[in-house]
Each structure stands twice: as C-alpha cells, then as structure tokens.
MISE-994182 format. One record per residue: residue in one letter; x, y, z of N, C-alpha, C in turn. Coordinates in steps of 0.02 Angstrom, whole numbers, padded with zeros to 5 digits, always signed. Example, Ala and Ser with C-alpha at 12.3 -4.5 7.8 and 13.67 -1.06 7.14 Angstrom:
2
A+00660-00284+00390+00615-00225+00390+00660-00165+00390/S+00642-00112+00354+00684-00053+00357+00645+00002+00394/
// end
This chain:
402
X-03086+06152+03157-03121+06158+03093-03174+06213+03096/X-03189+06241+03030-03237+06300+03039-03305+06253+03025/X-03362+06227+03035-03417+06202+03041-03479+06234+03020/X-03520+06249+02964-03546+06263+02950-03635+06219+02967/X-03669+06251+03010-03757+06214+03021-03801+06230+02970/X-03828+06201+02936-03894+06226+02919-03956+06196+02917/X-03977+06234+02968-04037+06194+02995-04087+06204+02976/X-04151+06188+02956-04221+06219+02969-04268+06239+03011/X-04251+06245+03065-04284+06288+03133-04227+06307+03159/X-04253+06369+03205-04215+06396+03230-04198+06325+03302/X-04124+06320+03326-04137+06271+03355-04136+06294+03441/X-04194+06327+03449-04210+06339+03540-04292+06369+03531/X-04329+06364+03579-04311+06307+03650-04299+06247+03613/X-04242+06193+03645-04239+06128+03631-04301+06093+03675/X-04363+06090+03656-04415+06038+03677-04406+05971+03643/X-04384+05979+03576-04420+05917+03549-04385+05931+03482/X-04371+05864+03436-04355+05853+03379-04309+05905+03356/X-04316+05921+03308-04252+05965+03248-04227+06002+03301/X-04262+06061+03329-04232+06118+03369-04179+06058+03430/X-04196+06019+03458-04154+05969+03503-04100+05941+03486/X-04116+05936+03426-04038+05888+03409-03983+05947+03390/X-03992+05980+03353-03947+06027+03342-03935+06086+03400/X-03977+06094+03450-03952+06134+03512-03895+06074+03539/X-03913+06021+03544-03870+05977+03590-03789+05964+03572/X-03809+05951+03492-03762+05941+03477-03694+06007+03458/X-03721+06067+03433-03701+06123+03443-03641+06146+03495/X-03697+06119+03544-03672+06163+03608-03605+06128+03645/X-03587+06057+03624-03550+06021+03624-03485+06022+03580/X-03493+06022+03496-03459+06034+03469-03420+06109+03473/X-03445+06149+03476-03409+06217+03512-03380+06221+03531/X-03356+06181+03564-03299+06166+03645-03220+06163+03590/X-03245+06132+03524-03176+06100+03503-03176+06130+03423/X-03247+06165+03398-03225+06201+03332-03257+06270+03326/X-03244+06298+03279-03272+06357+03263-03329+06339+03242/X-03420+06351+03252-03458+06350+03246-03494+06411+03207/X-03553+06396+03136-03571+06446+03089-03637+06435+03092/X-03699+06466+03083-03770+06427+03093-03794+06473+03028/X-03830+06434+02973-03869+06453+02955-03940+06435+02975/X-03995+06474+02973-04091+06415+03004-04123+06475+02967/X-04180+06455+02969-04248+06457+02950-04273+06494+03025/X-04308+06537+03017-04360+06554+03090-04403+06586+03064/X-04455+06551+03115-04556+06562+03074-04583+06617+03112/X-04564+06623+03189-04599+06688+03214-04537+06741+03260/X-04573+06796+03253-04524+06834+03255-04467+06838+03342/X-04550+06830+03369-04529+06797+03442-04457+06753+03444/X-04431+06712+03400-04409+06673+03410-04311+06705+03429/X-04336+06764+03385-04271+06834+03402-04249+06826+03473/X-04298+06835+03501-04289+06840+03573-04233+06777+03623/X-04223+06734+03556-04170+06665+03610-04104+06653+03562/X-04090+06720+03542-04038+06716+03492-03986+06710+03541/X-03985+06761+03618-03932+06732+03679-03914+06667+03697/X-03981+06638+03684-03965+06567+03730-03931+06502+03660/X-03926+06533+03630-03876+06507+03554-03805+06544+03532/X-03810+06588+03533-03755+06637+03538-03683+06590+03543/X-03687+06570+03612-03637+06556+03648-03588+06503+03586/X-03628+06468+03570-03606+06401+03530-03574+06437+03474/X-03584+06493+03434-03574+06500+03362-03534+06563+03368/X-03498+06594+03305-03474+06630+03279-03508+06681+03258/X-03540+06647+03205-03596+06691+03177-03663+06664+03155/X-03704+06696+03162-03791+06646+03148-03810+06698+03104/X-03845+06659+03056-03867+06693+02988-03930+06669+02998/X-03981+06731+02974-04057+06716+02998-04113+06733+02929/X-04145+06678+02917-04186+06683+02865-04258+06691+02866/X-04291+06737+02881-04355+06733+02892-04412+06681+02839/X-04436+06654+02885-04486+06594+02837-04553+06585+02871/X-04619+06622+02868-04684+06639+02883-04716+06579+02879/X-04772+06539+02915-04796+06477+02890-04833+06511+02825/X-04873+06581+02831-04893+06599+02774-04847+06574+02693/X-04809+06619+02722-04744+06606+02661-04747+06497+02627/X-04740+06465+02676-04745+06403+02674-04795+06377+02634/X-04842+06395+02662-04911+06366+02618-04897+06405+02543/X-04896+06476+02540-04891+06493+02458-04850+06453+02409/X-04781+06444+02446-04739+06403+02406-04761+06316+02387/X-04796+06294+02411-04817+06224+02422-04886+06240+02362/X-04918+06298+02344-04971+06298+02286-04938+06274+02223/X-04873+06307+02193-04856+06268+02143-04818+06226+02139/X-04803+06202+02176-04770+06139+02193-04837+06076+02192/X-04889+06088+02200-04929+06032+02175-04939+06033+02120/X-04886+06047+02061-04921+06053+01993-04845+06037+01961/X-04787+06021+02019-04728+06003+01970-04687+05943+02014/X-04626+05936+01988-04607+05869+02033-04561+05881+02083/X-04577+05925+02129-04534+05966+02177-04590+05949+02239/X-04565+05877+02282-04604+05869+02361-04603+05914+02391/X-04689+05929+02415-04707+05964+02470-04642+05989+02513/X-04637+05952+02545-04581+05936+02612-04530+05990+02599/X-04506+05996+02532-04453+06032+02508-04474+06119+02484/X-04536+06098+02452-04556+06173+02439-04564+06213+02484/X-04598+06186+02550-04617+06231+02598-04541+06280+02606/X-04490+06235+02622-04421+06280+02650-04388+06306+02586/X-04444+06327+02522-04404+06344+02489-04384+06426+02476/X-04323+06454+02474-04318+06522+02463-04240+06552+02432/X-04254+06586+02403-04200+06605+02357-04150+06637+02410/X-04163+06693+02460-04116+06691+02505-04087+06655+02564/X-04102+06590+02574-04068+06569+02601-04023+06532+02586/X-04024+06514+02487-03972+06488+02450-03920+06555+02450/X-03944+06603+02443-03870+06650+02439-03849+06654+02515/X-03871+06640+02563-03864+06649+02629-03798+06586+02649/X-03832+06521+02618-03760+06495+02625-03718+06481+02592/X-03724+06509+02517-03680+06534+02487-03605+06572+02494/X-03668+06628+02542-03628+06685+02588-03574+06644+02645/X-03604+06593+02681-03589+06594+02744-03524+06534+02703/X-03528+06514+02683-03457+06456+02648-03419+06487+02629/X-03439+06554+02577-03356+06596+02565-03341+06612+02605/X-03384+06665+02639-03352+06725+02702-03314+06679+02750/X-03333+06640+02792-03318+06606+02837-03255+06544+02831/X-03257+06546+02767-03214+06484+02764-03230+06427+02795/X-03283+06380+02758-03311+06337+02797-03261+06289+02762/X-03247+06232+02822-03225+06164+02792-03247+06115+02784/X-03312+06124+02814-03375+06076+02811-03438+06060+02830/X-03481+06034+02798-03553+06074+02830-03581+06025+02828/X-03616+06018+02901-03687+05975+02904-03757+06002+02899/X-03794+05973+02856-03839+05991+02837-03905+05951+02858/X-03968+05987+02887-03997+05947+02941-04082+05941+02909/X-04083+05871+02876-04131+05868+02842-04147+05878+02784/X-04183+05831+02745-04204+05809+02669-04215+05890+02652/X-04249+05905+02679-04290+06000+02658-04208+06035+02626/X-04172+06039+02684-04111+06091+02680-04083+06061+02631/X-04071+05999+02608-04025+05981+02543-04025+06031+02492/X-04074+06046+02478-04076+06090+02400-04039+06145+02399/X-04023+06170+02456-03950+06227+02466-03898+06203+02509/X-03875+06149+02505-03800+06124+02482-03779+06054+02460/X-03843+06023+02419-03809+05979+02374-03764+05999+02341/X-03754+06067+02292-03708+06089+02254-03635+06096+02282/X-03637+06111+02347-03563+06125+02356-03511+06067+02348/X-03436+06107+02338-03393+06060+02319-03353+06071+02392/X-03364+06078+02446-03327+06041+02502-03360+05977+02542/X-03313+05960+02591-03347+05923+02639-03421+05914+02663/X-03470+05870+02664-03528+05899+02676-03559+05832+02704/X-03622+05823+02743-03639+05782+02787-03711+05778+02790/X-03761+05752+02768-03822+05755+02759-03855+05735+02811/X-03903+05751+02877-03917+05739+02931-03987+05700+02932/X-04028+05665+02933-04094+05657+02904-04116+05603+02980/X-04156+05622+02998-04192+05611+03062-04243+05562+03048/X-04250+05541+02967-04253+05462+02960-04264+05477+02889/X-04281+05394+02859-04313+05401+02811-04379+05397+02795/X-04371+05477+02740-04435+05515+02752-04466+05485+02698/X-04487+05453+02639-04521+05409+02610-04530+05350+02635/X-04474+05290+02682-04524+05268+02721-04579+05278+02752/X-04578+05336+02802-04628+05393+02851-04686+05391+02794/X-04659+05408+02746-04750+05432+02705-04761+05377+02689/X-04739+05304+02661-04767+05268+02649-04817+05218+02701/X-04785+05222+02763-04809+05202+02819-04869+05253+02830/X-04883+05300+02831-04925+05342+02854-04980+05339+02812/X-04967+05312+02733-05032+05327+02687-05072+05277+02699/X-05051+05212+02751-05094+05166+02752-05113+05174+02816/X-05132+05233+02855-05161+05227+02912-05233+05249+02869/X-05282+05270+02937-05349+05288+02916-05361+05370+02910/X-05342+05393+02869-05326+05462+02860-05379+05495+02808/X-05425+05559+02798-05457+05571+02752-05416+05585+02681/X-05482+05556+02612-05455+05536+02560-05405+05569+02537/X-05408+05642+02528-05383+05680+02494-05304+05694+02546/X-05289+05671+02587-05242+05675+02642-05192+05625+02612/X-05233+05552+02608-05211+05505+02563-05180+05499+02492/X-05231+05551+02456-05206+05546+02395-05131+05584+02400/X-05126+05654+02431-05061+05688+02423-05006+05640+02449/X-05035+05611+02501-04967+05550+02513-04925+05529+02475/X-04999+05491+02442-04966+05436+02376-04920+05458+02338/X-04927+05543+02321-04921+05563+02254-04840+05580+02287/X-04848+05619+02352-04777+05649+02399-04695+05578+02386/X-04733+05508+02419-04706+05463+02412-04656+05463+02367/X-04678+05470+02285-04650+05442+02236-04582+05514+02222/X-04616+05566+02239-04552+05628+02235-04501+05636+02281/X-04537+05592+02335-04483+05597+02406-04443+05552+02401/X-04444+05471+02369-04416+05446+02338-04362+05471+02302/X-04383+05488+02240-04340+05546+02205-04298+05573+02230/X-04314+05611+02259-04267+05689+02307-04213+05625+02339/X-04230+05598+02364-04191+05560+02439-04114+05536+02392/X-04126+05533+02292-04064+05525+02283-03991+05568+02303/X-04020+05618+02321-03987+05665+02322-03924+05657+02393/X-03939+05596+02426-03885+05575+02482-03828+05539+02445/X-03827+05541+02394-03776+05496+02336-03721+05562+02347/X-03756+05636+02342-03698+05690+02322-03681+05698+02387/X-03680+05681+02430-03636+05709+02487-03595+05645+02513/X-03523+05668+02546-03497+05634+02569-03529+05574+02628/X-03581+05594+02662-03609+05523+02718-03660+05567+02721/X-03720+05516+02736-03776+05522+02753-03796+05518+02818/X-03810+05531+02866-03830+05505+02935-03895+05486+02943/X-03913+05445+02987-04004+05425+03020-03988+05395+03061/X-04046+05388+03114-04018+05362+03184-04047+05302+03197/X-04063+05266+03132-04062+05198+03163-04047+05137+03099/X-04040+05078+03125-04020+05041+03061-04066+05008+03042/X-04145+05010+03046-04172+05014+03003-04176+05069+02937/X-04197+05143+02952-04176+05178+02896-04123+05185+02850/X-04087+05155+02870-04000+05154+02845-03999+05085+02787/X-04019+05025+02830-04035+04987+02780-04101+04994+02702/X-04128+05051+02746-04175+05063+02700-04170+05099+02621/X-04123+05148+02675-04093+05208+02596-04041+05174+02575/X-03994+05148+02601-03936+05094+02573-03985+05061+02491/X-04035+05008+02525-04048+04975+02477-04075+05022+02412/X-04121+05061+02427-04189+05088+02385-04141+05130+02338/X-04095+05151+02373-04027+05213+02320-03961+05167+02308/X-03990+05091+02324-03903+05088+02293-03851+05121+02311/X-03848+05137+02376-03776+05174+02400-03742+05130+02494/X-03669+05143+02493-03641+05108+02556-03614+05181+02606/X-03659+05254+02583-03641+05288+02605-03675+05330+02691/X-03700+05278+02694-03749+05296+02779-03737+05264+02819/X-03751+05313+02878-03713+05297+02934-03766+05299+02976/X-03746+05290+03036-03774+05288+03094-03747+05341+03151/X-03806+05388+03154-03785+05433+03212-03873+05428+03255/X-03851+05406+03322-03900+05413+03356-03949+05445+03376/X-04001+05462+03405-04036+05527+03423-04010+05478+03499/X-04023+05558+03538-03985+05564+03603-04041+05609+03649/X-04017+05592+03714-04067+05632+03772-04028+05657+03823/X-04052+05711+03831-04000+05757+03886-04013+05733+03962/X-03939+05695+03974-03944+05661+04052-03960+05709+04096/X-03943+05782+04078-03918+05843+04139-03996+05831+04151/X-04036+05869+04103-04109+05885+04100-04153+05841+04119/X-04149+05753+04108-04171+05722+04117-04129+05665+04158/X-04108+05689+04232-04073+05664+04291-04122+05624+04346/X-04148+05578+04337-04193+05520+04403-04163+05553+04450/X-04101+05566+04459-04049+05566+04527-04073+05632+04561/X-04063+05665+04532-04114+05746+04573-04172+05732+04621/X-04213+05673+04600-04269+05670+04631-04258+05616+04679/X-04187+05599+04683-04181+05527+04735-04201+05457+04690/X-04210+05436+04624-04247+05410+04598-04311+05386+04595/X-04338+05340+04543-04386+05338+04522-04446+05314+04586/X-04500+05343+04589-04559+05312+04650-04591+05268+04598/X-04579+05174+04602-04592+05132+04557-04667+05108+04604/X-04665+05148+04656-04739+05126+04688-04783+05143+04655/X-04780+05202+04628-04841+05232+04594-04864+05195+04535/X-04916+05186+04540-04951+05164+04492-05018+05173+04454/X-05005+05249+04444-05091+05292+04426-05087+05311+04363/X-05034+05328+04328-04999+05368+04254-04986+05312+04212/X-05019+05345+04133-05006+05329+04096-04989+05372+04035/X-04931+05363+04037-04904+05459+03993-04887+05436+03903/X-04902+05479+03898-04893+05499+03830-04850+05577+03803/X-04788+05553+03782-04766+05637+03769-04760+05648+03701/X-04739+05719+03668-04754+05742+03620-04763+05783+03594/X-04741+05820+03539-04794+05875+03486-04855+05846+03481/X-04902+05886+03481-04966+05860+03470-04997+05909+03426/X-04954+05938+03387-04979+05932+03310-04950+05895+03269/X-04895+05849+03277-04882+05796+03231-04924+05738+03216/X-04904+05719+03158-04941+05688+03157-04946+05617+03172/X-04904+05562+03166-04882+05506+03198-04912+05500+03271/X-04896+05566+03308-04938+05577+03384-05021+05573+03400/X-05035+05625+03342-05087+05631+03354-05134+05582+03344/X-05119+05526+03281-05160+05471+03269-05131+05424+03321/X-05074+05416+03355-05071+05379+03413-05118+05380+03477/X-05120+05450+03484-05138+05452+03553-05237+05438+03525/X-05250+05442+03468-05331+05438+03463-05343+05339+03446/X-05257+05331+03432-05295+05238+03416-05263+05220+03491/X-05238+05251+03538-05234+05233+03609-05310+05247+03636/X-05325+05300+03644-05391+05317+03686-05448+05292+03639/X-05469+05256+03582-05516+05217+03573-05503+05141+03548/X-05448+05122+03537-05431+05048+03559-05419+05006+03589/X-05355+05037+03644-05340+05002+03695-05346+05046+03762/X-05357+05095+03768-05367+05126+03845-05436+05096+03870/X-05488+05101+03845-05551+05045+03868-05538+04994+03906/X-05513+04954+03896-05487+04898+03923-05442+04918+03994/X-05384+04960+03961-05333+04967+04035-05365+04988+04075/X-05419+05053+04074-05457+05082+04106-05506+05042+04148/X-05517+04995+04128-05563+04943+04160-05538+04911+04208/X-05495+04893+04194-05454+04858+04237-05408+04878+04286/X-05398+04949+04286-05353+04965+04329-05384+05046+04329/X-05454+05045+04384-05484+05111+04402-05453+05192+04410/X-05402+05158+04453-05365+05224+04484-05320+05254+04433/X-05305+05218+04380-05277+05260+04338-05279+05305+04266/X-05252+05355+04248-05289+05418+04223-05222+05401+04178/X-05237+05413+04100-05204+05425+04050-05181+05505+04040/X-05117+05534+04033-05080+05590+04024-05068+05593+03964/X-05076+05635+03913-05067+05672+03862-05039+05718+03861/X-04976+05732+03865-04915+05793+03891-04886+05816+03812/X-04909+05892+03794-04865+05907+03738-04889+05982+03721/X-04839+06028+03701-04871+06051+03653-04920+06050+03593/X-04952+06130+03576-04975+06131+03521-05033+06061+03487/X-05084+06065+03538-05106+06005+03537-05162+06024+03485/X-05179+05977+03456-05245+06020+03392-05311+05999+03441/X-05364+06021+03384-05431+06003+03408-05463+05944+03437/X-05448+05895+03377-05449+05829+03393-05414+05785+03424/X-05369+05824+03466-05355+05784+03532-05356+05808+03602/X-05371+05878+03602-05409+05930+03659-05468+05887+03666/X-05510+05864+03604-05584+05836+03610-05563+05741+03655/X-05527+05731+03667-05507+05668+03711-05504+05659+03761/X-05503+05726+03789-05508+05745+03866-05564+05726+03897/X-05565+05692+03965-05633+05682+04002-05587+05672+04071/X-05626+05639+04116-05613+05627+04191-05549+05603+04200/X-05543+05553+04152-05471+05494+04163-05438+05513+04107/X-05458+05536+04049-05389+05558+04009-05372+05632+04000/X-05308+05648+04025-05291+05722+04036-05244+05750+03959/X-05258+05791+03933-05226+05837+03867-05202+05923+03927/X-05131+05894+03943-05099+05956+03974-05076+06009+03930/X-05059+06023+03880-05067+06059+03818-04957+06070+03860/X-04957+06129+03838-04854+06137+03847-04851+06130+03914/X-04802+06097+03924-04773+06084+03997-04698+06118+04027/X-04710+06171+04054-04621+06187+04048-04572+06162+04079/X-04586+06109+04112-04524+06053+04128-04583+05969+04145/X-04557+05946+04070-04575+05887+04051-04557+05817+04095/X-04501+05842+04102-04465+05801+04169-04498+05773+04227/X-04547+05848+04251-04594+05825+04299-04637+05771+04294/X-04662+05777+04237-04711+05709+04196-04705+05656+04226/X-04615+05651+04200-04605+05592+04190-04592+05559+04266/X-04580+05591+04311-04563+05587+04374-04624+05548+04397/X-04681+05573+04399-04756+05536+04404-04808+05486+04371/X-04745+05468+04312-04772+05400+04271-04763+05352+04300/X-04821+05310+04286-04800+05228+04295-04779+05187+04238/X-04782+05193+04175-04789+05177+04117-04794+05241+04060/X-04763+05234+04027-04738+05269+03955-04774+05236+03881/X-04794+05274+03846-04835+05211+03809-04818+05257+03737/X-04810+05208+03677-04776+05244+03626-04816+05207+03561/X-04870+05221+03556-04927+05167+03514-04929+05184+03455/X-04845+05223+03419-04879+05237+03341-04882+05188+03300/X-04924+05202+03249-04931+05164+03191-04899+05176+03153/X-04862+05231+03099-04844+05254+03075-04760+05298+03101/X-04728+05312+03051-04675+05353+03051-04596+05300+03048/X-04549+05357+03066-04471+05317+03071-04418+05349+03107/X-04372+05327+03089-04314+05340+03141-04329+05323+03232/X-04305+05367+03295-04315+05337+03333-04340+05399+03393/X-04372+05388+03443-04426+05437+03460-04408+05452+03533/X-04395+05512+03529-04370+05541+03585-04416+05535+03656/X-04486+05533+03648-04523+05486+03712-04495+05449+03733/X-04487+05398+03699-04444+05329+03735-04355+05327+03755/X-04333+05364+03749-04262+05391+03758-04272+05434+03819/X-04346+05476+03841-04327+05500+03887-04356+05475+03945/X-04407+05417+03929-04422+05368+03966-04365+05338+04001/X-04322+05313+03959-04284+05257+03969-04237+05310+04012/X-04206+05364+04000-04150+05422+04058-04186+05415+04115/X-04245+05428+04123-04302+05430+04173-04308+05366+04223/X-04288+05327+04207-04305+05263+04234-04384+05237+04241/X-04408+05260+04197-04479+05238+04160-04492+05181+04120/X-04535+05106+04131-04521+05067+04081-04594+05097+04015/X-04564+05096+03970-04610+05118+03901-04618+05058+03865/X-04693+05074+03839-04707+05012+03795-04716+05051+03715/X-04702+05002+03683-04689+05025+03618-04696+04978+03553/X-04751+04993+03481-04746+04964+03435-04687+04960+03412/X-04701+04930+03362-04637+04923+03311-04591+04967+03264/X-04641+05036+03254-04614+05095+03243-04556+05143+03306/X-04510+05140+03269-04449+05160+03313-04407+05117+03351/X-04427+05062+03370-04392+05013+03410-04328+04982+03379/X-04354+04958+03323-04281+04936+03289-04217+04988+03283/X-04221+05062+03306-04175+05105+03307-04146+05097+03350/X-04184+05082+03424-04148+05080+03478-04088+05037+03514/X-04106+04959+03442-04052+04926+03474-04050+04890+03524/X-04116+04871+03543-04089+04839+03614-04132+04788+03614/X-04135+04739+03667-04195+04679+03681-04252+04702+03700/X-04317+04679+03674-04357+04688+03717-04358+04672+03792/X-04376+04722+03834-04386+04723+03904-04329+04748+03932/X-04278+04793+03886-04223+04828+03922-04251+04893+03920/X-04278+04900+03956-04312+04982+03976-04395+04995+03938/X-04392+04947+03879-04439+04961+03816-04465+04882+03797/X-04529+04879+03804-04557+04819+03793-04590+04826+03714/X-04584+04795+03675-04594+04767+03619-04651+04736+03613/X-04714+04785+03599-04782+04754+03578-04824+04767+03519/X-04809+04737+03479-04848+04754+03394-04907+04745+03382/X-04958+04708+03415-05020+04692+03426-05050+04715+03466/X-05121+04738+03453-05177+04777+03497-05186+04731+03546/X-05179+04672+03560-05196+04648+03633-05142+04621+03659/X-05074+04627+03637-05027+04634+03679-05004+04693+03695/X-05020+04746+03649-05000+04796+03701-05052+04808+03791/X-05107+04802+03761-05140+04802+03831-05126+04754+03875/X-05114+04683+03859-05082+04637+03899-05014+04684+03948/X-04973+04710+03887-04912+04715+03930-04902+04782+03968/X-04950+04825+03965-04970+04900+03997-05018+04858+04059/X-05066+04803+04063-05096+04793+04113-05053+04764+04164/X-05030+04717+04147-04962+04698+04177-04917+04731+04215/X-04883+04807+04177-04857+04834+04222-04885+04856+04258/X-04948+04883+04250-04970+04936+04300-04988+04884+04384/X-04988+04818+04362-05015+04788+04413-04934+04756+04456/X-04888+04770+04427-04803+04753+04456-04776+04804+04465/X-04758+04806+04548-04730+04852+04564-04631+04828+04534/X-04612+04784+04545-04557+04741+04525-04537+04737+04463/X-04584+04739+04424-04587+04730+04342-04565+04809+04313/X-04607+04842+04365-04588+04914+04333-04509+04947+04354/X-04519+04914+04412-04427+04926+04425-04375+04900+04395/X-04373+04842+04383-04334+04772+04332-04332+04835+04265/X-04388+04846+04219-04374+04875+04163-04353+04924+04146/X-04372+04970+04206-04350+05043+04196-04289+05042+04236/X-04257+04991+04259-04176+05032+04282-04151+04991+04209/X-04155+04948+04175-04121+04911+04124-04109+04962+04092/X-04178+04999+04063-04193+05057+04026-04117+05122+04041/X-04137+05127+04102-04098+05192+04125-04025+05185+04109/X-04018+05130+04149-03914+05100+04109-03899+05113+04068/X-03953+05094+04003-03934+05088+03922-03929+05174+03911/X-03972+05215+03926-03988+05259+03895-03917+05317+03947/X-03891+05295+03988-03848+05335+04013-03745+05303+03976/X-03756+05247+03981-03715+05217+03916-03717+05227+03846/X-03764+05230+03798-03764+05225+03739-03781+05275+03710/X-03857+05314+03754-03891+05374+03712-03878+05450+03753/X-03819+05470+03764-03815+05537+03808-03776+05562+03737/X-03790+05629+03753-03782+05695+03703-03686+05695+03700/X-03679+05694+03741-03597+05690+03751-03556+05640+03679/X-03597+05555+03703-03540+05529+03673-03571+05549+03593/X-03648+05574+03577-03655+05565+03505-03639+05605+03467/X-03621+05678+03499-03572+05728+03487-03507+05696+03467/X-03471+05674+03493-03437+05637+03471-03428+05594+03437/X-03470+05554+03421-03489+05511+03360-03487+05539+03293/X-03525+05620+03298-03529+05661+03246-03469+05695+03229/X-03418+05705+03284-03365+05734+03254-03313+05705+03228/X-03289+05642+03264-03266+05585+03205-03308+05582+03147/X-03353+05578+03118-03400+05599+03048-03363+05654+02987/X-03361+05716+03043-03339+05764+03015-03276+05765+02990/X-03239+05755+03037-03155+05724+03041-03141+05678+02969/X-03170+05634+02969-03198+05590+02935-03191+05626+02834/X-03235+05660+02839-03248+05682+02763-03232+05726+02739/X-03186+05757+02808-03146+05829+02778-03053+05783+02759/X-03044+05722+02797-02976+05689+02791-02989+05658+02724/X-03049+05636+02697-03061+05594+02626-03060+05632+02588/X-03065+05709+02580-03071+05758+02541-02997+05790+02529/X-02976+05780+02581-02899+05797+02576-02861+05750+02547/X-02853+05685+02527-02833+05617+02526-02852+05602+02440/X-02903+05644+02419-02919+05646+02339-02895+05710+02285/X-02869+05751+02360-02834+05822+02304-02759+05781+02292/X-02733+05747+02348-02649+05723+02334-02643+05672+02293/
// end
C-alpha cells in the first residue's frame, strides 16, 4: 500500500511523545509498504535529521511552522470557535501540501496523527485513520481543575467546550485510534460513535534493553526518578506537587536518597526545585542510563490522558513505578505488575517508602513490569496492530464501491 503520514512534528530525535510514535512506527511499517510523510518543523536545525528518516519514506514533504508563526495564528482564534490546539498548526500550505501528496503519490490511505492535523484530511474521500494520543478534552478538563493561574483557567474552560466540538470530527474518518480504553470509552460515549479503537503506545525494547547491563542492580536504593518534557505541562505540575507534598516525608525517612528530575527543556519553575537532594538534569542523551540507577519511578500526575511513556519505560527497564490514576487505566494491567496503583497523597508515600526500604519488593515488581512490557508493549507487535488497521479500512472501502 502507498501510506500516506501526517504528522505534526517532525518525527526525530525520537525522545519522547509525537516525534516517538511515528519514528517507531514508520520505521517498521517500511519494511512492508511504500511510505509518504507529510510534518510540520519549527526549527530549522531540525533539516539536519532528514537522513536519519529518509530511510523509512519515499518522499517527505516539509512545512515550515515558527513557534512565532504559532502564537500569531492563536490571536484570532481567541475571538472565533476554532480551538487553540488547532489554530496553532494552522496553515494554508500544508493543506495544499497534502493535497499534493494524495494525488501525486497515489495514496491509498492515510494516517493522520492528532486532533491538530485533522483539519487537512477530514475532507478526503479515501481510506483514512485518525491517530489521537488521547482524549484531548478529557486532558483539558482534568487540567482546569488543578491549581493553575486564573486566566490559564479561564482559556481552559473556554478551550474545553471547542475541543469538544472539534473531537466530532472522528465520526468522518474510517477508525479512530487512542491508546487506552479509557479514552476510547470516553469519545465512544461523548460522540456517540462505535468507531475507536485501540492502538497502544509502545517502548523501544532495542533502546531500552535491562539485558545490556546484565540486568537490573535492585540493591540500589538512592533514586527517585522522574522522566519527561519538562515543559509540559501535566509534568511540570507533577514534579512541583511531588517536591512539596510528598517528597518531605520520603526524604525524611529515607536520608540517602536524592530525587531525579530527568528531561528536557525544563522551565523556570522547575530549575527553581533544585537543592542538595533534588536534582533537575535538564536533556539527557541516553535516558536509559537514568533508568539503570533508579530505585523507584514515580509518575504523580494529576492531570492529563492516554498512557505515559515514563512508565512503559520503567516497566522495559525493570523498574517498579508508582503511579496515580492518570494513565494507568491504559495500561491494562493489575496493580503491582511492574506499576503500583496509588491515588492518594499518603499512599503514594506509603508505597514509594516501602519500596525504597525492599530490596525484594523492588525486584517482585519490576521483573512483573518487564515481562508485560516485553509481551504486550514493544514497537514491533503495535506496528502491527496498526497495519491490520490500515488493511482494515482500505478492504471496507473497497467492499462499498462493489
């Protein structure tokens, strides 16, 4: 099949989120179709890793998109009923761009990666596959009730009710994807539709191999990691209701150990968190290492959806991670199979003090962890998952012309 991407970041380096899923999955599907990329790229630098993508595609079509550019478009968009989220990626050439890339190419079907990108190919009349890395009006509605300044709040509220809106727009495509069945049940109900599916988020075994290092040293017991963008935002209010709610406590109780803050692009207000025992490493160029020196993984958001690549690479890692209730229901599994299940401020410290004080406990969870995530969540089989998808809505499309 000819395969048409259109993504909104360019997708390399694969660190984290959008750029990850679509390098992974890319680079996989290749093997067995003709591959087309349309993306978005914000700095120019980013030219420079067009090789290390190359390989996967045919042809890559490149749309320049400035954060400058971003913010202008988002001015009148607070004055009509077109979500933020959507205006930013909005631009007239990258609708003729895949315009372009569906005739020329002869596409037979296109996945499209994220609520933003819909608005240049809801219209088409082929095969088409809507990719959405969760649901994104859940995300804002969860987020407007954290402790956020007013006016942060108010755009929420107002974002909510258009993102709502927009999200009908998974009605026009043949399947919807999100990677967990909470969101699925979510847009199912709120849109009245039986058209979503379930495609997993996935973690690269190669990259993230225990076995390289001989496995996990479950002796250690000094780390307490945190990974991440750390200009997102879900992160960033995590790691500040970790270090003034519950790190006090762990810290007390267990001297020798120093809280890790591992991520890019970290803002002000969480550079300012740094002291003796809590470390803000700002980019790490092999994250892996991190994780090699954790004792505990800790995943304390309040807010957001779908399912969170920290704890996926915990769990490859043979790391046991503790984790609210945000993201967990994606994963599917029992509490205490790699990922302990704590929704309350004094059980999560209960169950982070706990480990750090079991050498046994940390081994028990993090090989459970590691099994699942080398069975269920590797890049391989969800590639595959996605291409039965594809298979999928290009045979239903054929099946309504006869």
């Amino acid at each position: 099949m000819n395969v048409l991407f259109v993504a909104n970041r360019f997708p390399y380096p694969p660190f984290r989120g959008d750029k990850l899923k679509i390098y992974n999955l890319t680079r996989r599907l290749s093997k067995e179709h003709k591959l087309y990329l349309v993306t978005f790229y914000e700095h120019r630098s980013e030219l420079n890793y067009l090789k290390d993508v190359q390989p996967f595609f045919e042809e890559i079509e490149l749309v320049y998109l400035p954060k400058w550019r971003s913010v202008l478009n988002g001015i009148p968009a607070l004055f009509s009923s077109l979500p933020l989220q959507l205006a930013y990626f909005k631009s007239t050439k990258m609708k003729r761009m895949v315009n372009f890339a569906v005739e020329h190419y002869q596409i037979d079907v296109v996945h499209t990666q994220h609520l933003r990108m819909s608005q240049y190919t809801k219209g088409l009349k082929i095969p088409k596959i809507l990719d959405l890395p969760d649901a994104f009006s859940l995300y804002f509605k969860r987020r407007k009730n954290t402790e956020r300044p007013f006016f942060n709040r108010l755009i929420d509220a107002v974002e909510i009710g258009r993102l709502t809106a927009a999200e009908t727009v998974i009605t026009q495509y043949n399947k919807t994807l999100v990677c967990s069945v909470e969101d699925k049940m979510y847009l199912e109900k709120l849109h009245k539709t039986d058209n979503v599916d379930i495609l997993l988020n996935g973690v690269d075994l190669e990259t993230f191999d225990i076995d390289i290092g001989g496995g996990h040293d479950y002796s250690k017991s000094e780390t307490v990691l945190f990974t991440g963008n750390m200009d997102y935002a879900p992160n960033v209010d995590a790691v500040h209701y970790f270090v003034k709610e519950l790190w006090p406590e762990i810290a007390s109780k267990n001297m020798q150990v120093k809280f890790v803050i591992a991520g890019q692009r970290p803002v002000d207000s969480v550079k300012s968190l740094a002291s003796s025992r809590v470390i803000v490493t700002g980019f790490v160029p092999n994250i892996r290492e991190m994780y090699e020196q954790a004792s505990v993984v800790v995943a304390p958001l309040r807010f957001g959806a779908g399912t969170q690549n920290k704890v996926l690479e915990a769990m490859a890692m043979g790391v046991p991670a503790v984790c609210t209730h945000i993201g967990f229901a994606g994963l599917q599994i029992k509490s205490g199979q790699g990922v302990v299940l704590a929704k309350q401020k004094d059980d999560f410290i209960a169950v982070v003090n706990q480990l750090l004080s079991s050498e046994d406990e940390r081994k028990e969870i993090g090989e459970k962890g590691l099994d699942i995530a080398r069975s269920r969540f590797s890049w391989d089989s969800i590639a595959k998952t996605l291409n039965s998808y594809l298979t999928e809505v290009c045979e239903e499309e054929e099946h309504k012309k006869q």
